[in-house]
C-alpha positions in Angstrom: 65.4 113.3 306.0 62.3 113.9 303.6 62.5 114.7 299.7 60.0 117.9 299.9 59.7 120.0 296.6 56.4 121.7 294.7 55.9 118.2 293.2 55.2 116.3 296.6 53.4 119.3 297.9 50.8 119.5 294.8 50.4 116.0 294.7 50.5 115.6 298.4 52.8 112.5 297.7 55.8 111.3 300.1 58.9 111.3 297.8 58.9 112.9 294.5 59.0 110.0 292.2 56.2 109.3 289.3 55.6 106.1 287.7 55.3 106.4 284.0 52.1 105.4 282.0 53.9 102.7 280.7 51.0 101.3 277.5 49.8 98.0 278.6 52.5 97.3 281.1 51.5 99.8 284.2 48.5 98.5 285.4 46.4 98.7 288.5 48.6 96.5 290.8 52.2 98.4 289.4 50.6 101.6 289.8 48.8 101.4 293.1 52.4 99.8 294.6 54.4 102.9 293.9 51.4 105.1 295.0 51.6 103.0 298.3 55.4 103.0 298.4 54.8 107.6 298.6 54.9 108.3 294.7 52.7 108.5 292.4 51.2 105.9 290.3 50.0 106.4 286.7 48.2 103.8 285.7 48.9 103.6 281.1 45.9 104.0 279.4 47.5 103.9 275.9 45.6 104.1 273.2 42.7 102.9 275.0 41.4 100.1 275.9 37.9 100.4 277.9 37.8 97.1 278.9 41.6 96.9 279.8 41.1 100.0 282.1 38.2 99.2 284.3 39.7 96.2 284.8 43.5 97.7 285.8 41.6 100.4 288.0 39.8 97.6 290.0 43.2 96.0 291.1 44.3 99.9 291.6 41.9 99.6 294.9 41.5 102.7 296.9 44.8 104.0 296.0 44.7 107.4 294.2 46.8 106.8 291.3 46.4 108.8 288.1 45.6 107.6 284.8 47.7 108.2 281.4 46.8 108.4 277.6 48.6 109.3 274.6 47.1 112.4 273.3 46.7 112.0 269.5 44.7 108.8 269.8 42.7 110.2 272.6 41.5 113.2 270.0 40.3 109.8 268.3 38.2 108.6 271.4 37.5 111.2 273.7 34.9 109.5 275.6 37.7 107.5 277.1 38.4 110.7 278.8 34.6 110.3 280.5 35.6 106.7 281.3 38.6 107.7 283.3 37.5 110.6 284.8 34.7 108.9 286.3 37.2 106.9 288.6 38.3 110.6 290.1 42.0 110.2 289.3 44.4 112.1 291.2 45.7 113.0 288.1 45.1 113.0 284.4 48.7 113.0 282.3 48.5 113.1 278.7 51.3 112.9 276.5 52.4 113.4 272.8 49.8 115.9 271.5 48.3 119.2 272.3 46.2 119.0 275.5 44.2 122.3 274.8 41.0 120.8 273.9 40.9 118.2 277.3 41.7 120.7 279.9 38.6 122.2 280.9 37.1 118.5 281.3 40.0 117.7 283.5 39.9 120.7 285.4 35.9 120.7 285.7 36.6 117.2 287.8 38.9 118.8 289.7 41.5 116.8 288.4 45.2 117.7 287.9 46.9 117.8 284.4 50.3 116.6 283.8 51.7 117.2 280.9 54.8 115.4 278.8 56.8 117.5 276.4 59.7 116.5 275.0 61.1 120.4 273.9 61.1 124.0 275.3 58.4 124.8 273.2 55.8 122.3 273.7 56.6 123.0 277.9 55.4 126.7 276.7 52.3 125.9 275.0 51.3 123.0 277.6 51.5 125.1 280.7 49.7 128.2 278.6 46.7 125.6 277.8 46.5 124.5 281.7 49.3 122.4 282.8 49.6 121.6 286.3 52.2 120.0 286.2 55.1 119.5 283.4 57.3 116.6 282.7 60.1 117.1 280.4 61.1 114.0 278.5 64.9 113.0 277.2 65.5 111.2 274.1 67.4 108.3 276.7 63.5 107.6 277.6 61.9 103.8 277.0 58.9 104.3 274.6 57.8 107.0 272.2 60.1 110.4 272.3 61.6 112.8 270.9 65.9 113.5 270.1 66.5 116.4 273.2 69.0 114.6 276.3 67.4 114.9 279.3 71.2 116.7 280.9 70.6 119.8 279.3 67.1 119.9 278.6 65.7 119.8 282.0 66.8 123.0 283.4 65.9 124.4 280.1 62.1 123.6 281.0 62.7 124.8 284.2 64.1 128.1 283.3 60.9 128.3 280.9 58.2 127.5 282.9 59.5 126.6 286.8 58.2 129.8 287.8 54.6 128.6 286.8 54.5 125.0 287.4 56.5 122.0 289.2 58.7 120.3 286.4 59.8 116.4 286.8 62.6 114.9 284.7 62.1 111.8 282.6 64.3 109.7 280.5 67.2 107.8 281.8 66.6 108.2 285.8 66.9 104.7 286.9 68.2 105.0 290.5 69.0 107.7 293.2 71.6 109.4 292.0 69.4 109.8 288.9 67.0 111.5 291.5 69.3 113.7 293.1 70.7 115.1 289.9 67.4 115.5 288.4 67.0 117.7 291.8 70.1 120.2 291.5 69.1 121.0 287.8 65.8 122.2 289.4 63.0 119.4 288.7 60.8 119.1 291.4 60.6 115.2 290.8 61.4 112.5 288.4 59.4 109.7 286.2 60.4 106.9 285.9 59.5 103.7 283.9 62.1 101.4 282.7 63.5 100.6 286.1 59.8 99.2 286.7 59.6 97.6 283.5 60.8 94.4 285.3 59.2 94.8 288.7 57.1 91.9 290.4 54.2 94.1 289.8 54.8 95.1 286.2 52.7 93.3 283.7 55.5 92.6 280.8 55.9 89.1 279.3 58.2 87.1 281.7 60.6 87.2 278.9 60.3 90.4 278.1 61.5 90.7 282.0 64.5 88.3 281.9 65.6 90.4 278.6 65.3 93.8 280.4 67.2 92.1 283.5 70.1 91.0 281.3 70.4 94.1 279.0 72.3 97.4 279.0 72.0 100.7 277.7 73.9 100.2 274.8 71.2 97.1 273.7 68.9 100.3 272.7 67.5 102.1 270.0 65.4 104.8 268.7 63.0 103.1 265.3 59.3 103.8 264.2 59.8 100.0 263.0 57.3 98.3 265.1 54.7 101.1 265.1 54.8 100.6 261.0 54.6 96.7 261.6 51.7 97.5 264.4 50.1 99.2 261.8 49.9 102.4 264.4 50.2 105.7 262.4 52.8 107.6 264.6 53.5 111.2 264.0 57.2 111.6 262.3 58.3 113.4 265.0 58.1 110.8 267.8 59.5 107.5 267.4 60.2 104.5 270.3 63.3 103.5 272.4 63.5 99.6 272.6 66.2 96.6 272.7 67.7 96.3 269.7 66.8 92.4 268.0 66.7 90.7 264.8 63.4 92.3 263.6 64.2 95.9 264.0 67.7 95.4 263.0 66.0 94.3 260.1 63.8 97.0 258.9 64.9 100.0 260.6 66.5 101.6 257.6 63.8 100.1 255.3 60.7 101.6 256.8 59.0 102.3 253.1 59.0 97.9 252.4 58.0 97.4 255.6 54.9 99.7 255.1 54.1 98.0 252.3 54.1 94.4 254.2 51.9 95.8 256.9 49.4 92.9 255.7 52.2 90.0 256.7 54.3 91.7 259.1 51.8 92.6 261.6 49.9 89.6 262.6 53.6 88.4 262.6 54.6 91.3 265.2 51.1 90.6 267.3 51.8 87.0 267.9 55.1 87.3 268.7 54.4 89.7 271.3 51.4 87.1 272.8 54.3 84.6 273.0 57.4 86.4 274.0 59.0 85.8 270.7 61.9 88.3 271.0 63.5 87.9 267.9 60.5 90.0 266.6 59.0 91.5 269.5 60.1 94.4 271.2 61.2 94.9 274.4 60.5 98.7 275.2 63.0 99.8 277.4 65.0 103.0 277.7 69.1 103.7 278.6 67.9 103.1 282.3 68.0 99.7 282.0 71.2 99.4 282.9 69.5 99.8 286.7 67.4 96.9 286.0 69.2 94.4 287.8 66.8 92.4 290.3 63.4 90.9 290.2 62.0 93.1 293.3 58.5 94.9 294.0 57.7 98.6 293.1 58.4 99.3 296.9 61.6 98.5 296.9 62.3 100.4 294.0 61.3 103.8 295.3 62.6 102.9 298.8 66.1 102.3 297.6 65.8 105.3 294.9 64.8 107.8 297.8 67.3 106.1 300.5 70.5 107.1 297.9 69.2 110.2 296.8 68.8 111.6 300.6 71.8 110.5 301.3 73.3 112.2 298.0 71.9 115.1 299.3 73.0 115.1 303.1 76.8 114.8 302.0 76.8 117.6 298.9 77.5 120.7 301.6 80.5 118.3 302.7 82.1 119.1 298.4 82.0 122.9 299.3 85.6 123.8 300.9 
């Protein structure tokens, strides 16, 4: 049995799972290994690091993986656009900002445009300014996002704008039956990130890894705290998803202080991050990391996702009396 759905036919992909753009952690090596195991790859661009990139893209190879950015900083640094579409992508996703102003440049390289939204209305205005392809993000999502669950807000996005384009659920998907539900509320696919967040392949801290491995969903929370210690001017109306520690606990209802020790607090944050100093540093997961469990390869990830979800599927006539 094969997964097929508008998803794997646009993208001309095996099984209908995307890797998420994860900043700094999906690189060439994570992204081509779920492009190779029938997804899609996205390799995460950030907030853009030339260097960084051509390097991640070389260890990509030959396999056609797409390349992601976070919108608003790209508005700061368009020419990384140039950069990465000089590779020929097989896809461009951009997330967190309006992608009006990129889309005839993506389109001109006849490249696809995917599209993150975390709301009905920003799935509107996305697939009116060129959307190929929409993914509709739940607030149980790793990383930057917004307060909509992904339950009900998926086949909201689908009643809105399924007729038009192929939409792919995000936020707490972290195994097959994730898959297959994602499926019966009508997304043509799912993206996924946390459940790589620990993979062979992923390029987290190795204790960033054994802290994912040993965490649950209920380790996590939402907090602009380390994007104020980063010194990285979020919009208000996105903040992160991480494992809760000492640090965050620590200034998450305290945000104004914290902005006023920028000058201390960040070359603090920095260096812990370098050396896996998770009292401070954060470990960006989302609710899904319940699923991370094993210290295995991309492949094995998607082969087991797909394996559960078809076979989800084959037994659901056997519910209908």
């Amino acid at each position: 049995m094969t997964i097929k759905t508008a998803l794997t036919s646009l993208l001309n992909i095996e099984h209908p799972i995307l890797l998420a753009p994860m900043a700094g952690l999906a690189g060439g090596a994570l992204a081509s290994a779920v492009t190779n195991a029938g997804g899609l790859g996205v390799i995460g661009g950030g907030y853009g690091d030339k260097e960084w990139l051509s390097r991640e893209l070389l260890k990509a190879g030959n396999a056609p993986v797409g390349i992601g950015f976070i919108t608003w900083s790209l508005q700061k640094n368009p020419s990384l656009l140039d950069q990465a579409l000089a590779h020929h992508p097989k896809a461009m996703f951009l997330s967190f900002g309006d992608i009006g102003e990129f889309e005839p440049r993506i389109k001109s390289a006849g490249v696809l445009l995917i599209a993150q939204v975390q709301n009905v209305a920003q799935a509107r205005k996305a697939v009116a300014d060129g959307a190929d392809i929409i993914v509709a993000q739940g607030t149980e999502a790793g990383g930057h996002g917004s307060v909509r669950s992904t339950l009900p807000l998926i086949p909201a996005v689908v009643d809105a704008v399924g007729q038009h384009v192929p939409v792919v659920a995000a936020g707490g998907i972290g195994d097959g039956r994730g898959l297959a539900a994602a499926l019966m509320l009508g997304a043509s696919g799912v993206l996924c990130g946390t459940v790589f967040y620990a993979s062979q392949e992923s390029l987290a801290h190795p204790n960033v890894k054994q802290a994912a491995l040993a965490a649950n969903g209920d380790d996590t929370l939402r907090s602009s705290a380390i994007d104020v210690a980063r010194g990285i001017d979020w919009p208000e109306q996105w903040n992160i998803r991480t494992l809760k520690n000492p640090f965050i606990t620590q200034w998450h209802h305290d945000l104004g202080r914290l902005k006023q020790s920028v000058a201390t607090e960040k070359p603090r944050y920095l260096q812990a991050a370098a050396d896996g100093d998770l009292d401070v540093a954060a470990v960006i997961v989302g609710e899904a990391v319940d699923f991370v469990r094993e210290d295995v390869g991309a492949a094995t990830i998607v082969q087991r996702m797909v394996s559960t979800a078809e076979g989800l599927l084959r037994g659901a006539p056997q519910m209908l009396g």
